[in-house]
LODREN-131746 format. One record per atom (N, C-alpha, C, O): x, y, z; atom name. Coordinates in nm, 4 decimals, always signed. Layout:
X,Y,Z,CA
...
END
This chain:
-3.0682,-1.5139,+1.2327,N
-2.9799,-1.4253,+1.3066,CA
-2.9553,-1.2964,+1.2283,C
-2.9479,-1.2901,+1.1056,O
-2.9466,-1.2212,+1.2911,N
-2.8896,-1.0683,+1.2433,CA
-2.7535,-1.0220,+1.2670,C
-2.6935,-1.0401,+1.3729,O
-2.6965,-0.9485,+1.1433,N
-2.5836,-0.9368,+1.1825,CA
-2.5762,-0.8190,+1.1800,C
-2.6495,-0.7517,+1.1076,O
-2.4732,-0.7609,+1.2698,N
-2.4471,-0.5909,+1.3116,CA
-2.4121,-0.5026,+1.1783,C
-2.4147,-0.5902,+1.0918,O
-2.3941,-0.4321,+1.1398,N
-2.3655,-0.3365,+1.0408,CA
-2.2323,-0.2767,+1.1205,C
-2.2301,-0.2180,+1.2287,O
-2.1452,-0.3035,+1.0506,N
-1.9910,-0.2824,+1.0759,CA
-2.0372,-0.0866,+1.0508,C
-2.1352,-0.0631,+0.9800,O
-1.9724,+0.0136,+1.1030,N
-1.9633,+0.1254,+1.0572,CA
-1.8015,+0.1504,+1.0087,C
-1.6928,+0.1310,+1.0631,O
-1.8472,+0.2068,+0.8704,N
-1.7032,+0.2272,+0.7861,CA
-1.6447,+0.4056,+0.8319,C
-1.7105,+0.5075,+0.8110,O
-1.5352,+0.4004,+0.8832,N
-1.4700,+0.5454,+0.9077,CA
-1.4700,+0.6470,+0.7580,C
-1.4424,+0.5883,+0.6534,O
-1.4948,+0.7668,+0.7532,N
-1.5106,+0.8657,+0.6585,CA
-1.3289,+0.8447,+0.6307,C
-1.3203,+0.7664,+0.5362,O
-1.2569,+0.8653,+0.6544,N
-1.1204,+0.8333,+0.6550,CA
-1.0710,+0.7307,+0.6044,C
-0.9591,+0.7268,+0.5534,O
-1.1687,+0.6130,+0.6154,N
-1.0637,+0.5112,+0.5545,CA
-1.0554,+0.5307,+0.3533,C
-0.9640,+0.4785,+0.2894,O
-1.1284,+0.5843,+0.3097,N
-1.0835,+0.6061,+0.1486,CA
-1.0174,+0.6787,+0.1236,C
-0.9732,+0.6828,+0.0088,O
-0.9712,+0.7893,+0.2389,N
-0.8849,+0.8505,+0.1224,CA
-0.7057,+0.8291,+0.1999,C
-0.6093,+0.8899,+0.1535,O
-0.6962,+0.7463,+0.3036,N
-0.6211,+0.6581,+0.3354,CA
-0.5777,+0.6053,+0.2688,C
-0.4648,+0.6327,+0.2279,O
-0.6819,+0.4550,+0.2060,N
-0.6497,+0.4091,+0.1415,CA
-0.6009,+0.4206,-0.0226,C
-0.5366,+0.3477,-0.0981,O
-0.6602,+0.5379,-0.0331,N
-0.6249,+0.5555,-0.1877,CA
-0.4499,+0.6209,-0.1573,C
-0.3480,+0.5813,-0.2139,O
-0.4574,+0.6953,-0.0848,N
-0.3051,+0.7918,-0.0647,CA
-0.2261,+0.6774,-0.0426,C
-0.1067,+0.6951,-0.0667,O
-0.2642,+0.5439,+0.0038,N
-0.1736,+0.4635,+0.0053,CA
-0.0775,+0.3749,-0.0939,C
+0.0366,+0.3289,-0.0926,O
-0.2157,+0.3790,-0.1991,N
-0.2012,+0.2957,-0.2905,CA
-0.1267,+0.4043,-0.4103,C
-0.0643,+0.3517,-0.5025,O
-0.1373,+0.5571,-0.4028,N
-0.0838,+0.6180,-0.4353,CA
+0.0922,+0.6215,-0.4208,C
+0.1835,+0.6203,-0.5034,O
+0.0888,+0.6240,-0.3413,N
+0.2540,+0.5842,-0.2489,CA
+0.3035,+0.4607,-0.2929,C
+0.4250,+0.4463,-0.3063,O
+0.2068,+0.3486,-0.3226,N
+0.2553,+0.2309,-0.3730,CA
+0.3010,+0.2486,-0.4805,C
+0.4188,+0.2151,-0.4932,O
+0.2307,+0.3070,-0.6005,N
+0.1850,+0.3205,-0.7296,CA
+0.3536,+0.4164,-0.7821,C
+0.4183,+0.3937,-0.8844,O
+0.3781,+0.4948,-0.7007,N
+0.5199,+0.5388,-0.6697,CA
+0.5886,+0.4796,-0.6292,C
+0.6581,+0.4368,-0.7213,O
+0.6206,+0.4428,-0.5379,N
+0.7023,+0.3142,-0.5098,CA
+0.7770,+0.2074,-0.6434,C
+0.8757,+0.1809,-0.7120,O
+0.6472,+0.1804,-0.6115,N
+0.6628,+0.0194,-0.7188,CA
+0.7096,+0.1317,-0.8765,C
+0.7865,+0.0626,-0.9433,O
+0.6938,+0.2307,-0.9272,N
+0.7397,+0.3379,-1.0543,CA
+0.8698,+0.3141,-1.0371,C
+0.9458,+0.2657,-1.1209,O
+0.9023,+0.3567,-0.9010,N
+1.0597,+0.3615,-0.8779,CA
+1.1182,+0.2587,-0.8510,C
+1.2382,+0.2820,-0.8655,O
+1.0974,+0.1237,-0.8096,N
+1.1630,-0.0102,-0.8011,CA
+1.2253,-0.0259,-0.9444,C
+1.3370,-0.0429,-0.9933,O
+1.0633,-0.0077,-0.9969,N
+1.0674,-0.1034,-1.1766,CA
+1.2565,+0.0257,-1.2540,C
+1.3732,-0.0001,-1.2833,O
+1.1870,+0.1245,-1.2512,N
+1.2648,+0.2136,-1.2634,CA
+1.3988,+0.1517,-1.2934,C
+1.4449,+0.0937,-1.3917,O
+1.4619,+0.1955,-1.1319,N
+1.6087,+0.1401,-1.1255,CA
+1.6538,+0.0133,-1.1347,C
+1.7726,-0.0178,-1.1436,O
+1.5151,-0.0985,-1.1318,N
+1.5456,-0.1942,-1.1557,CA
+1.6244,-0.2157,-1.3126,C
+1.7333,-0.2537,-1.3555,O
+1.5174,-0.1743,-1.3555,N
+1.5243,-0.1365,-1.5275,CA
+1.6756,-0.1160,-1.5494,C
+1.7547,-0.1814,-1.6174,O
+1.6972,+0.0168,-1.4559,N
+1.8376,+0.0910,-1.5112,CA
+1.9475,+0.0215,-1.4118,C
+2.0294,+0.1082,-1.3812,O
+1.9745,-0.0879,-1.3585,N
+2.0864,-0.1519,-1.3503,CA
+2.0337,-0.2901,-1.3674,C
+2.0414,-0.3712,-1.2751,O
+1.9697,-0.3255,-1.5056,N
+1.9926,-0.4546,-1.5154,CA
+2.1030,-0.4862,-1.5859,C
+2.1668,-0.4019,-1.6490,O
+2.1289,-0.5920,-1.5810,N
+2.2568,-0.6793,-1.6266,CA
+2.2435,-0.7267,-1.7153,C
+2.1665,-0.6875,-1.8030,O
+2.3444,-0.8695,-1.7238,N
+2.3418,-0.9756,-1.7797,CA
+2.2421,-1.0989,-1.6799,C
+2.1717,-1.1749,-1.7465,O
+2.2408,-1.1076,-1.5931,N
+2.1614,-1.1819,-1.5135,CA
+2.0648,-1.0998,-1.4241,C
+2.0625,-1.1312,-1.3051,O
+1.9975,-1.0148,-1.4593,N
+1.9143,-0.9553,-1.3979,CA
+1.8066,-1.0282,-1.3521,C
+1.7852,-1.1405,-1.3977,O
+1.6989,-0.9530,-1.2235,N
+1.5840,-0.9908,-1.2103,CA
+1.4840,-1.0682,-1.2768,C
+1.4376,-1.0162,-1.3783,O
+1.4345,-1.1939,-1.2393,N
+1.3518,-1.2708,-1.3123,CA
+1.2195,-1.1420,-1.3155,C
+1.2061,-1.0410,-1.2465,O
+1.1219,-1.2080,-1.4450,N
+0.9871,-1.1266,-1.3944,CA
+0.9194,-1.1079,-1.2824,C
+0.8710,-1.0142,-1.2189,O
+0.9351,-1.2901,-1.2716,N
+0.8237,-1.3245,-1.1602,CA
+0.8944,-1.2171,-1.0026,C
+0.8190,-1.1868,-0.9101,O
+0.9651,-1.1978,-1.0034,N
+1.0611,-1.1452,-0.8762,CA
+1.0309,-0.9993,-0.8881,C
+1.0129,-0.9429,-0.7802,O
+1.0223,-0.9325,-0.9862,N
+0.9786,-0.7479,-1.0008,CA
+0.8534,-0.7770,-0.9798,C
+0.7990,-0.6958,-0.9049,O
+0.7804,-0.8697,-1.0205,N
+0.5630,-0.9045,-1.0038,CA
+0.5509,-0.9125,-0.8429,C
+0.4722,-0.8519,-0.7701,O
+0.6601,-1.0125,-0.8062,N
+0.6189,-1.0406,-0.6277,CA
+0.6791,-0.8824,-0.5859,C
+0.6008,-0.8215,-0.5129,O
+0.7950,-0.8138,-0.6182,N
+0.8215,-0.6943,-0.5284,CA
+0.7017,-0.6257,-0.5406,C
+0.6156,-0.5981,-0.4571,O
+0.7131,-0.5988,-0.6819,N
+0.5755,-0.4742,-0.6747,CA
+0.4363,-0.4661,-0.6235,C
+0.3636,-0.3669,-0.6192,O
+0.4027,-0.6340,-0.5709,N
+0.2755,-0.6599,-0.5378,CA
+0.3011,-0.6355,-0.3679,C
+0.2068,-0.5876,-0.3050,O
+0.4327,-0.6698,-0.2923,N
+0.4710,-0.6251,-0.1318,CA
+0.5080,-0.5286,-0.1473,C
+0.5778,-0.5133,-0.0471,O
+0.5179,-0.4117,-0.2219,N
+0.5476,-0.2509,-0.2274,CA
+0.3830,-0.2501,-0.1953,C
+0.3703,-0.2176,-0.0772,O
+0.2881,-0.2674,-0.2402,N
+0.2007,-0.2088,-0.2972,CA
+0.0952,-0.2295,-0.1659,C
+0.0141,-0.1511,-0.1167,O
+0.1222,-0.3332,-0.1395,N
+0.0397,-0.4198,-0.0288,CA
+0.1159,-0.3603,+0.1034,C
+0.0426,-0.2902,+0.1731,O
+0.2054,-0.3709,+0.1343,N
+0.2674,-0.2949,+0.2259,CA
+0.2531,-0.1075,+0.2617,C
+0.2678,-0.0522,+0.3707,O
+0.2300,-0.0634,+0.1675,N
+0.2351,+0.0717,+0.1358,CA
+0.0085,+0.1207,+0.1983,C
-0.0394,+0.2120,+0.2656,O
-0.0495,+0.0081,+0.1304,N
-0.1880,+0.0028,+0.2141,CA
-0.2193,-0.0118,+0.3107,C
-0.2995,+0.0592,+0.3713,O
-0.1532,-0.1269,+0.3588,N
-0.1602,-0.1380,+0.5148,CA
-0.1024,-0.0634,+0.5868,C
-0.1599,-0.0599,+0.6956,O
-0.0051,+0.0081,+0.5829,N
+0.0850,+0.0999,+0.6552,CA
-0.0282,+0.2677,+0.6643,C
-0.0133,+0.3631,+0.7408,O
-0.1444,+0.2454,+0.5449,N
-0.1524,+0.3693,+0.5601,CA
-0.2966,+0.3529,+0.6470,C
-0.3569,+0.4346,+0.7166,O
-0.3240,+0.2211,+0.6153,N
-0.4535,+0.1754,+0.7347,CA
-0.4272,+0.1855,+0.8506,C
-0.5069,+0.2389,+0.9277,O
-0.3085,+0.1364,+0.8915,N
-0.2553,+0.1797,+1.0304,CA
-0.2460,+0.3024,+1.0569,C
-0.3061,+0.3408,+1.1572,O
-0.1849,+0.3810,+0.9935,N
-0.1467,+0.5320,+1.0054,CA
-0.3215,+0.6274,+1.0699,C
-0.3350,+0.7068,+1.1629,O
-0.4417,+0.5634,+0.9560,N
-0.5241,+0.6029,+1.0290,CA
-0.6384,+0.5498,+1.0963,C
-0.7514,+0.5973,+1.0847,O
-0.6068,+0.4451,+1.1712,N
-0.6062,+0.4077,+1.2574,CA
-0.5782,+0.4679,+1.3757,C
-0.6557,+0.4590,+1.4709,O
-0.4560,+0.5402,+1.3814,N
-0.3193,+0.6084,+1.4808,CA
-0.4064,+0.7425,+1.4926,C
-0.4473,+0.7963,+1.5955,O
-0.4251,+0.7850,+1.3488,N
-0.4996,+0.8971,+1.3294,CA
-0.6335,+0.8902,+1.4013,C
-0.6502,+0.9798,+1.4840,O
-0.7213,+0.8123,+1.3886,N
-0.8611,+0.8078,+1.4544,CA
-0.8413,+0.7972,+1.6245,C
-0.8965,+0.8593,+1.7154,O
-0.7484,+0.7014,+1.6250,N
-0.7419,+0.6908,+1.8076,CA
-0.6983,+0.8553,+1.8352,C
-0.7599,+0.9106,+1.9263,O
-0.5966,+0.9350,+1.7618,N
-0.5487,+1.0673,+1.8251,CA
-0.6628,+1.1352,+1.8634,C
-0.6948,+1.1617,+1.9793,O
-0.7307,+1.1659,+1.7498,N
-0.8367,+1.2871,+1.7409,CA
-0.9634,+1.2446,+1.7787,C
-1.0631,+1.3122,+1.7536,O
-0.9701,+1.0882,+1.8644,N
-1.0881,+1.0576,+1.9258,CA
-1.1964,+0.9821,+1.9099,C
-1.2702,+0.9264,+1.9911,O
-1.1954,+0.9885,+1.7861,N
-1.2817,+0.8946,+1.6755,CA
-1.2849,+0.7704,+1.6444,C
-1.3260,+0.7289,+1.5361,O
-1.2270,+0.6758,+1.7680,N
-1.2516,+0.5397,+1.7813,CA
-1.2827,+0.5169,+1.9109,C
-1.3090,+0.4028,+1.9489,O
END
């Protein structure tokens, strides 16, 4: 059997990188203020590792969608 050759959008890399960019910020600024109001019982590690990994992951997909939104506007799906 043969399988189809998916075609990849010119758009989706730099999507995805601007996304992960946004993450990469994001998650700077969680750790950040996390940092600057910890306590006496502050944040476990494992709990700043899981945020920063759903900042990060969230922040990609949002921007896959975005062009997605983008390709249906301007025609290109």
């Amino acid at each position: 059997m043969q399988q189809k050759e998916k075609t990849v959008s010119k758009l989706r890399r730099p999507f995805v990188a601007a996304g992960a960019i946004v993450g990469a910020v994001g998650s700077g600024f969680y750790l950040y203020h996390s940092a600057a109001r910890a306590t006496v019982g502050g944040d476990p590690v494992w709990t700043r590792f899981v945020n920063v990994a759903l900042i990060m992951f969230v922040s990609i997909y949002l921007a896959n969608l975005l062009r997605r939104g983008v390709e249906r506007f301007i025609g290109k799906g």
